[in-house]
N, C-alpha and C positions, 0 to 999 in steps of 0.2 A: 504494500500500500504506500501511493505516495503522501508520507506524513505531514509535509508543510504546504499542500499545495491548496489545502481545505481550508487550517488551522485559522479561526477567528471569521468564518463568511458564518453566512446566514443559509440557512436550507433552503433548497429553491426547489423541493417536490412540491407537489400539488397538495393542498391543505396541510401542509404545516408539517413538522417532526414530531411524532409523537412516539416514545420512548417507556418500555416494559421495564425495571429492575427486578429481579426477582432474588432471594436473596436476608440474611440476615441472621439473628439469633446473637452474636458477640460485636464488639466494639472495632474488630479488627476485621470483621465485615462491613457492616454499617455506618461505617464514620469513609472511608475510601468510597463507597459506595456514594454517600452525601456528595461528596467533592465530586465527584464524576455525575452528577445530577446538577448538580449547581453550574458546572460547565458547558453541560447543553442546554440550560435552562437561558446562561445569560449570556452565553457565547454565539449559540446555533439557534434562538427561539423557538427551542423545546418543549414540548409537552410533557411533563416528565410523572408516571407513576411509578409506585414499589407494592410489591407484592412478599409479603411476609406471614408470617405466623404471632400467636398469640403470645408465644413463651420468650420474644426475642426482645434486645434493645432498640429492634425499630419501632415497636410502638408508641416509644416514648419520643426518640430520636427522628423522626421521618414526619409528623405531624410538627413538632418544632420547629422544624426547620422550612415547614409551609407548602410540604408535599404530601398530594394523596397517598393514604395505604389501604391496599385490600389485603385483609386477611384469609389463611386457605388452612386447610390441614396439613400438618406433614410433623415429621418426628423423628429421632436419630435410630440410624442402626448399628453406629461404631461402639465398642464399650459402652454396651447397655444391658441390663436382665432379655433373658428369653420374653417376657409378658410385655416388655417395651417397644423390641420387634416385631414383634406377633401386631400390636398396634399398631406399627409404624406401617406394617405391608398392607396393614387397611386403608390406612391413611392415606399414603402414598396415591392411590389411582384416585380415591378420594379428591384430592388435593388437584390432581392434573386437568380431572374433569372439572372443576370450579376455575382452572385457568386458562384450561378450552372456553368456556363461557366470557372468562375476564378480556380472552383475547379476541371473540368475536363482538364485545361490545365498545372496547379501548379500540382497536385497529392498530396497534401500533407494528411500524417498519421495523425495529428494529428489539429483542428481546437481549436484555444483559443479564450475564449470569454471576452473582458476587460470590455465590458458596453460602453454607448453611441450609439450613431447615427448607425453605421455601425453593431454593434454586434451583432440586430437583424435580418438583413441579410442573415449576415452570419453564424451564428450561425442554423438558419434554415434551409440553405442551406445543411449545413455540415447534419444536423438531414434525413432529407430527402437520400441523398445519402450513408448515411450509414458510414460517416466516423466521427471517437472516435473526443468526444469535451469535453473541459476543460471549465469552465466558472470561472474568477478570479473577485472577488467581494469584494471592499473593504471597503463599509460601512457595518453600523450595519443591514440596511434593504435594499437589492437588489431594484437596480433600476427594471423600466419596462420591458428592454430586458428580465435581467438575471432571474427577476420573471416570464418568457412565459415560459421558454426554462429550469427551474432549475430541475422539475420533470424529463427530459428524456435525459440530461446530462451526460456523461460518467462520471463523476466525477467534483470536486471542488475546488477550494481554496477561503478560507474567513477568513478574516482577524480579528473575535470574534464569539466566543462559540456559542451564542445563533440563528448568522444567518446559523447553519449549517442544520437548520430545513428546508429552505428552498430550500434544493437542494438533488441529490441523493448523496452518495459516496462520503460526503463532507471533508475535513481536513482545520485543523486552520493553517493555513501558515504563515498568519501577510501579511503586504505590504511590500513588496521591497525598500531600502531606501540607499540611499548610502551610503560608507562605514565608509566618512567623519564627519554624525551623531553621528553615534555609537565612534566614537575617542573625542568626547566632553565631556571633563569632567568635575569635580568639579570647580565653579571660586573662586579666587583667593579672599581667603577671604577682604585680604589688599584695594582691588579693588573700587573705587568708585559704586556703586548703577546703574545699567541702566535697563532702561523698553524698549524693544522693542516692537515695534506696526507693524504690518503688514496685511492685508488684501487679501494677492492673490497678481499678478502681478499687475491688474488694483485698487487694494488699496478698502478699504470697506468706503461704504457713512458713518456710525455711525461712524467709528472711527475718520473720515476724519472732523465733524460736532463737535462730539463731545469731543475729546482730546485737543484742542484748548482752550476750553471756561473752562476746569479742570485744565491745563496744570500747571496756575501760582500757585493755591491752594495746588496743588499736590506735587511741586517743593519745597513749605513753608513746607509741611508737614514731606516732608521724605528728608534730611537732603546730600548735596551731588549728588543725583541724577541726572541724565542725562534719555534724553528721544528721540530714535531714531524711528521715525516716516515711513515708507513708502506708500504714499498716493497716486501713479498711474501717471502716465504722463499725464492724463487729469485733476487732481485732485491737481496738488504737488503747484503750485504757491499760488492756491487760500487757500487751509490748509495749506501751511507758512504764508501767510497774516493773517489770523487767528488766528495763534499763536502769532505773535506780536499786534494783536490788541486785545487779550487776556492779554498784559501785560508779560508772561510770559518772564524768564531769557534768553535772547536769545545767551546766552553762557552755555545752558544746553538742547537745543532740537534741532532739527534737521530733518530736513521735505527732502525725497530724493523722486524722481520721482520711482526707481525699485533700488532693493536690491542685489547687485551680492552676490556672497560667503555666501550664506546661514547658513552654519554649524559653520564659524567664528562670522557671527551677534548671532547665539546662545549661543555660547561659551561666548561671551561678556556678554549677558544677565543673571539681576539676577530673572527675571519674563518677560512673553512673550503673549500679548495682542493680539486675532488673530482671525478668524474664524476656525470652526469645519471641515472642508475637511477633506477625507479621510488619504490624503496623509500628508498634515499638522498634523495631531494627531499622523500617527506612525514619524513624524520626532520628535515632542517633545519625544517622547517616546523614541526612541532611542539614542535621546542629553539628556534625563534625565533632562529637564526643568521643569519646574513650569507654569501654563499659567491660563489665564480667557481665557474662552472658550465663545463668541458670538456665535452661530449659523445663518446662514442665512437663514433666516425667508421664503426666498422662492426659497431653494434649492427643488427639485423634491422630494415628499414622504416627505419631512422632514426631509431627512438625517443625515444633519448636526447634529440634535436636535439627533438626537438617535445616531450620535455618541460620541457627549458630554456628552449624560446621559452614557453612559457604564464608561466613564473617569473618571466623577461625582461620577458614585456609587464606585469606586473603591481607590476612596479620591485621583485620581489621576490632578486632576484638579479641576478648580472653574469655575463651569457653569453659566453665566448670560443670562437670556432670553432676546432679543430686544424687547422693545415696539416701539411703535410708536412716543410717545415723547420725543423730546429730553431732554426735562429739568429732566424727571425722571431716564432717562439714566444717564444724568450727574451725577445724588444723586448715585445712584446705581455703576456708575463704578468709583467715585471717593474713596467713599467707600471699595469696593473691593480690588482695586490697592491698595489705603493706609495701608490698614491693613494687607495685604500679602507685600508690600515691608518693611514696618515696623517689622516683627514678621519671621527672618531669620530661626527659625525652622519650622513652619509651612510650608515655601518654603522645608527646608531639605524632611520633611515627604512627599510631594507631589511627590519631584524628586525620594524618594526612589518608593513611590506605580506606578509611568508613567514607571520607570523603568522594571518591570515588566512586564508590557506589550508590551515589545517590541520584536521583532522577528529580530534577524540578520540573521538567516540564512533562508529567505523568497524566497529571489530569486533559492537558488539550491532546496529550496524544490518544488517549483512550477516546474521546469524544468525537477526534477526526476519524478514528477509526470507525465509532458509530457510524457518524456521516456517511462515509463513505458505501458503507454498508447498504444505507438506507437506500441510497441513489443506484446502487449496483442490483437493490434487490426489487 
């Protein structure tokens, strides 16, 4: 596809762009998904709806933001009980035939696939009827939707080289990422030292368990440092109690229930403790961070783990595997942290390699590739 030949016109089919997402369920769907809706909306004069489920963060997140949602049935089959799948294989034709319906009253050219609950759906829906689909896939190894549906796909976007193998007509787009990221620059050398920790909105149990019991060690070791914690609103009382019955300086850490202003907590940071999400990886990437990379051990497929290792081999991060113990965890990531907040080139060399893989201009290319779609189809 030629990508800049589109990039920023206006649709010139006959009645307008109107545009399917289908898609949702976690923040690392749904929030790339946003930004690739908000690009046809205000780039191409888009019609833009999403199609999701009840149990997902687009219900909250998709009305917010001032787009329709339809909701359908559908439900996981990865790491689930037997009586979940059994559900879900109802669901499922369920769910297809409410997006049969959705798409002979929407019309739309062009049907995106984000992964998640809904995306199988509808994504089969759209296959069946004959209308062009996009499938946007942002880890290293497609979930379960986007691996049924990757062979008969009109086309792609995936956000690293190696998973272009699994789809037809694929291109490396990157993820969508605000634009607040990529404005983040070098800190200020003069600056005191800080480690941000973060785990997702609802905060990670290892971090939550075990940065407490490191905290005071960590503080002795690296000279100045501060350490801003967010550990979940279920999670934040009892990892502050922690960290004080750790001993730690409690005029150098900081335990917050959820994190607003993301791009500014990066900016602040001179190293960034965190899980492997899709969407967390192209943010450091784009703020040009340094980070240890945890994976979570029982993200679907193993995602996370593969997409830390692409970060890993590219010296662009420091990948730690979770075990099961925490005491070994403790040796392992006190270690880690220490010798990258201590060794400020090594951080230089990391930000320069995350750099790299970053993609800014992810959203117009996923959009023109809509476009293009649309007009081809």
């Amino acid at each position: 596809m030629a990508g800049g030949e589109v990039q920023g016109s206006r649709f010139d089919g006959v009645g307008g762009l109107r545009v399917l997402i289908a898609g949702g369920g976690t923040g690392g769907h749904v929030i790339p998904a946003l930004a690739i809706a908000r690009e046809l909306r205000d780039a191409h004069g888009a019609e833009v709806r999403f199609v999701g489920t009840a149990r997902g963060l687009e219900t909250r997140l998709v009305p917010e933001a001032g787009f329709a949602l339809e909701l359908v049935r559908s439900g996981q089959l990865k790491n689930v009980s037997l009586a979940t799948r059994l559900r879900t294989a109802i669901d499922l034709p369920l769910g297809a035939l409410e997006c049969m319906r959705l798409l002979g009253r929407f019309q739309p050219q062009v049907v995106v696939g984000v992964g998640g609950y809904a995306s199988g759906p509808g994504m089969l829906a759209a296959l069946l009827r004959r209308v062009p689909t996009l499938a946007f896939e942002p880890n290293a190894v497609p979930g379960l939707a986007n691996r049924l549906v990757g062979r008969w796909v009109s086309a792609a976007a995936v956000n690293f080289e190696p998973t272009r193998r699994f789809f037809r007509n694929a291109h490396v787009t990157g993820i969508p990422v605000r634009a607040e990221f990529f404005a983040v620059g070098a800190k200020n050398a003069d600056a005191p030292p800080r480690l941000l920790v973060f785990g997702g909105s609802q905060g990670a149990r290892v971090f939550n368990a075990v940065m407490p019991r490191i905290a005071k060690a960590l503080l002795e070791y690296v000279p100045g440092l501060t350490i801003l914690h967010q550990a979940g609103a279920r999670a934040a009382e009892k990892t502050a109690e922690a960290y004080r019955a750790g001993g730690a300086d409690p005029a150098r850490w900081q335990v917050a229930e959820f994190l607003d202003e993301m791009p500014q907590r990066f900016a602040e940071a001179d190293l960034i403790l965190c899980r492997s999400g899709a969407s967390t990886v192209a943010e450091l990437a784009a703020a040009g961070r340094a980070a240890v990379l945890v994976p979570f051990p029982g993200a679907a497929d193993d995602h996370q783990r593969k997409n830390a290792d692409v970060f890993a081999e590219a010296g662009a991060a420091q990948l730690r595997v979770q075990v099961a113990n925490d005491e070994s965890m403790e040796r392992y990531l006190l270690g880690d942290l220490s010798k990258l907040l201590l060794h400020p080139q090594r951080r230089a060399e990391m930000a320069e390699h995350v750099r790299k893989l970053a993609r800014p201009d992810a959203a117009q290319e996923i959009a023109t590739m809509v476009v293009e779609l649309a007009r081809l189809g």
